[in-house]
C-alpha positions in Angstrom: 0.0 0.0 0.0 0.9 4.0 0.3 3.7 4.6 2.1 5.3 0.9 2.4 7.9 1.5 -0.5 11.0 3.6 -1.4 12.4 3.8 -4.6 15.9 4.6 -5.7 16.2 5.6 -9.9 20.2 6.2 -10.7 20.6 7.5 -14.6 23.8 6.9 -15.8 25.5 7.7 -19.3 28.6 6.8 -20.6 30.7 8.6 -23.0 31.3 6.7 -26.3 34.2 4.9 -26.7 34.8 4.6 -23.2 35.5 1.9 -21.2 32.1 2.0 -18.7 30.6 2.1 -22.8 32.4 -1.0 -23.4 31.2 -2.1 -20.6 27.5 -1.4 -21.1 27.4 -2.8 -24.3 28.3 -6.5 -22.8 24.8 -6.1 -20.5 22.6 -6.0 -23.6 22.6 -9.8 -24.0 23.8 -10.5 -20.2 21.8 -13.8 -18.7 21.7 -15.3 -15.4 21.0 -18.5 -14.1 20.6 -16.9 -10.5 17.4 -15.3 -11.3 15.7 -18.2 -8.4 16.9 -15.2 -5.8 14.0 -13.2 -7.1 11.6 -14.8 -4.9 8.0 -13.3 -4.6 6.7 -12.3 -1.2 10.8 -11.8 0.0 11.7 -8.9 2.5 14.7 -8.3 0.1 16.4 -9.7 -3.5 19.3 -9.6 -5.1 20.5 -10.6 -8.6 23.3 -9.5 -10.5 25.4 -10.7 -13.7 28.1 -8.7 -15.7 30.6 -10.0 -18.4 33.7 -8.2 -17.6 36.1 -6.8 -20.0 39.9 -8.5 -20.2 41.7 -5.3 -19.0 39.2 -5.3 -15.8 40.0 -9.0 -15.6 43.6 -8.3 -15.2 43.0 -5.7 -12.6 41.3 -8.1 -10.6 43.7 -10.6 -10.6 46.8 -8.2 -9.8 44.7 -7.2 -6.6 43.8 -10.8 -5.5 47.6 -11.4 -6.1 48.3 -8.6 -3.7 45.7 -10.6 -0.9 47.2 -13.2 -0.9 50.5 -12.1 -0.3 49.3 -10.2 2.6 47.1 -13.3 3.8 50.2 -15.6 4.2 52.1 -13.1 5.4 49.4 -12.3 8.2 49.6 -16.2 8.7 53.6 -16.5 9.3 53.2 -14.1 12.1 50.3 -15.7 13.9 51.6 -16.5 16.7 48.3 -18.8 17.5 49.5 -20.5 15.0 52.3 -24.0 15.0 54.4 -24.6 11.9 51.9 -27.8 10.6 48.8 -25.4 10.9 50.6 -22.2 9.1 51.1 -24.8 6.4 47.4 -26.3 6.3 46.1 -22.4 7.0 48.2 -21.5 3.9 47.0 -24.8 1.8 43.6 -23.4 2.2 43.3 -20.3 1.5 45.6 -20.5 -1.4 43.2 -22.9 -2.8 40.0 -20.5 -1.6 41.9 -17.5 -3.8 42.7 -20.0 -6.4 38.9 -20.9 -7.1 38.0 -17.2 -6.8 41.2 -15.9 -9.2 40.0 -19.2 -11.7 36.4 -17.3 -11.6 37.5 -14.2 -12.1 39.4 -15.4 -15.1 36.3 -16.8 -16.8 35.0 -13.1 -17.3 31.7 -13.3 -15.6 29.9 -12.4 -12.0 26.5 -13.9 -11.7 24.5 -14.6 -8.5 22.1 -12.8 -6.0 20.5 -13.3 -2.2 17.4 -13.3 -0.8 16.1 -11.9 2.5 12.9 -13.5 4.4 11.2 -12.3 7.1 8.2 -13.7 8.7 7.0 -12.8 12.1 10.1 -13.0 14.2 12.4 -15.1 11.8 14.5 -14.3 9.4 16.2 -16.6 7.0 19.3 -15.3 4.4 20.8 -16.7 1.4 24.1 -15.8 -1.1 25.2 -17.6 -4.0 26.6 -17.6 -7.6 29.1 -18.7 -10.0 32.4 -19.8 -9.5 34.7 -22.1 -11.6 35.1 -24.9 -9.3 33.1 -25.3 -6.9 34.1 -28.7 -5.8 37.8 -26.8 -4.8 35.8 -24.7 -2.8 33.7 -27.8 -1.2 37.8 -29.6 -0.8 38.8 -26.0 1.1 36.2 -25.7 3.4 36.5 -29.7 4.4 40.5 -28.8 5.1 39.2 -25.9 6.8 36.9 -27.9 9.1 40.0 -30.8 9.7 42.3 -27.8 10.7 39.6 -26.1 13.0 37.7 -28.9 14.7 39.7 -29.2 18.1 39.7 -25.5 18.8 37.3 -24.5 21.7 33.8 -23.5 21.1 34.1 -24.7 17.6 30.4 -25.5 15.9 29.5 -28.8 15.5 29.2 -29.4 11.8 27.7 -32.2 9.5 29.8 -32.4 6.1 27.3 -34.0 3.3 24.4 -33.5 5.7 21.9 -33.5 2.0 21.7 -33.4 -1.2 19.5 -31.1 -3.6 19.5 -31.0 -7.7 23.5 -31.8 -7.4 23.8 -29.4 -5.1 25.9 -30.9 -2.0 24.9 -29.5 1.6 26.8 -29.2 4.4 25.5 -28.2 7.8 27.1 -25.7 10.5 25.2 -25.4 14.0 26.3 -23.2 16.9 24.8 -22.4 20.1 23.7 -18.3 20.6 24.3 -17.1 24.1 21.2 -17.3 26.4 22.6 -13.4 27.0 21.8 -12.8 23.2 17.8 -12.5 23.5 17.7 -11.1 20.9 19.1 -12.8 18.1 18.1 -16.3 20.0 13.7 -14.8 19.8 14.5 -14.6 16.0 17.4 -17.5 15.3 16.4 -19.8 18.4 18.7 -21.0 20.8 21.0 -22.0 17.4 22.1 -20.4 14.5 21.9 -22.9 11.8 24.3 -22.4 8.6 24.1 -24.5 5.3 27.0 -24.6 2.9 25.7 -25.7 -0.6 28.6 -26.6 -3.6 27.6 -27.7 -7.0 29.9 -28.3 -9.9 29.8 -25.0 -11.1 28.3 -22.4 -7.8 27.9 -21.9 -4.0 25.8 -21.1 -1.8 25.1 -20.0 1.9 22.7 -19.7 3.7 21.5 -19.0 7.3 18.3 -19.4 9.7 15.8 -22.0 11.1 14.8 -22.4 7.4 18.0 -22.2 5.6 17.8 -25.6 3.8 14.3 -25.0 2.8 15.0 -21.8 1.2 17.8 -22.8 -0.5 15.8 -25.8 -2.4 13.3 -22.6 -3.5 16.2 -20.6 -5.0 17.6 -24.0 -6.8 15.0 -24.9 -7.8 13.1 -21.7 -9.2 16.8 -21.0 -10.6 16.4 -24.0 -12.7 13.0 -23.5 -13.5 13.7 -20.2 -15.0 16.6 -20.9 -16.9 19.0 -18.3 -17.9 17.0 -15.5 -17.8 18.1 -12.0 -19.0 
């Protein structure tokens, strides 16, 4: 009704010849295959895609370069941190950057997230393309290995289910009965589902994470790639 929406209209023109024209001229026949984020009835969407031009491609990778310098060099002076788990901390975040750099180097962003609120829940998910996601599924199992003695670590289900080849895997950790808070809308656990398919990931969080990541799957597939 009146009153319940805001509205945001940005005009933007390029000058010809230019590189946001170049760039412009690659959304006129840009698809997703994320468009399942557009859920109806949802406090929030998002869904982007862009085909990205080689010299922004190169940009990119110089600057992921320059993280993961920094990253292991953050990592060798950890001083939480033994030689063996400086090298496994390494292993895995090399490989995290790897699968992000190899994404990157395809050319293309596509994904979107969703926001659901009903009464006093609230239920979030993210996902999109990368190049492997299976090397992303590999890292966050190495992660777990590396982590899982540390105190107060969550108790997590790797290959807790299956959806449309997407692999879940299930992260549960208690909220503090001092958060009232988040524990009236979460409950007395937050629950977090990690989903990797051949080609995408996804996460999502709340008491009906799992469920709403089956709608975005599946309406993603229903629709197709959809410009």
């Amino acid at each position: 009704g009146a009153g319940k929406r805001t509205y945001l209209d940005v005009n933007v023109t390029a000058k010809e010849g230019s590189n946001l024209a170049k760039q412009y001229s690659l959304l006129a026949d840009a698809k997703s295959s994320f468009a399942g984020f557009l859920l109806p009835n949802a406090a929030a969407t998002l869904n982007l895609t862009q085909s990205m031009l080689k010299e922004d491609i190169a940009q990119v990778v110089g600057m992921l370069k320059g993280v993961r310098a920094n990253a292991m060099k953050e990592i060798d002076n950890d001083p939480n941190l033994d030689a063996a788990k400086r090298g496994a901390a390494k292993e895995v975040l090399g490989s995290l950057l790897d699968a992000f750099t190899k994404t990157v180097e395809g050319g293309k962003i596509d994904g979107g997230a969703v926001l659901v609120l009903d009464d006093k829940t609230i239920d979030f998910a993210a996902g999109g393309l990368v190049a492997d996601g299976k090397e992303v599924e590999a890292s966050f199992k190495r992660l777990i290995e590396l982590a899982k003695n540390e105190p107060d670590f969550p108790t997590v289900k790797l290959n807790s289910g299956s959806h449309a080849g997407i692999t879940f895997h299930s992260v549960t950790a208690p909220i503090p009965e001092s958060e009232r808070e988040a524990r009236d809308i979460l409950g007395d656990k937050v629950n977090i589902i990690l989903g990797t398919g051949p080609k995408s990931v996804y996460v999502a969080f709340g008491k009906n994470a799992e469920s709403l990541l089956k709608q975005v799957i599946d309406k993603s597939a229903q629709d197709g790639s959809k410009a």
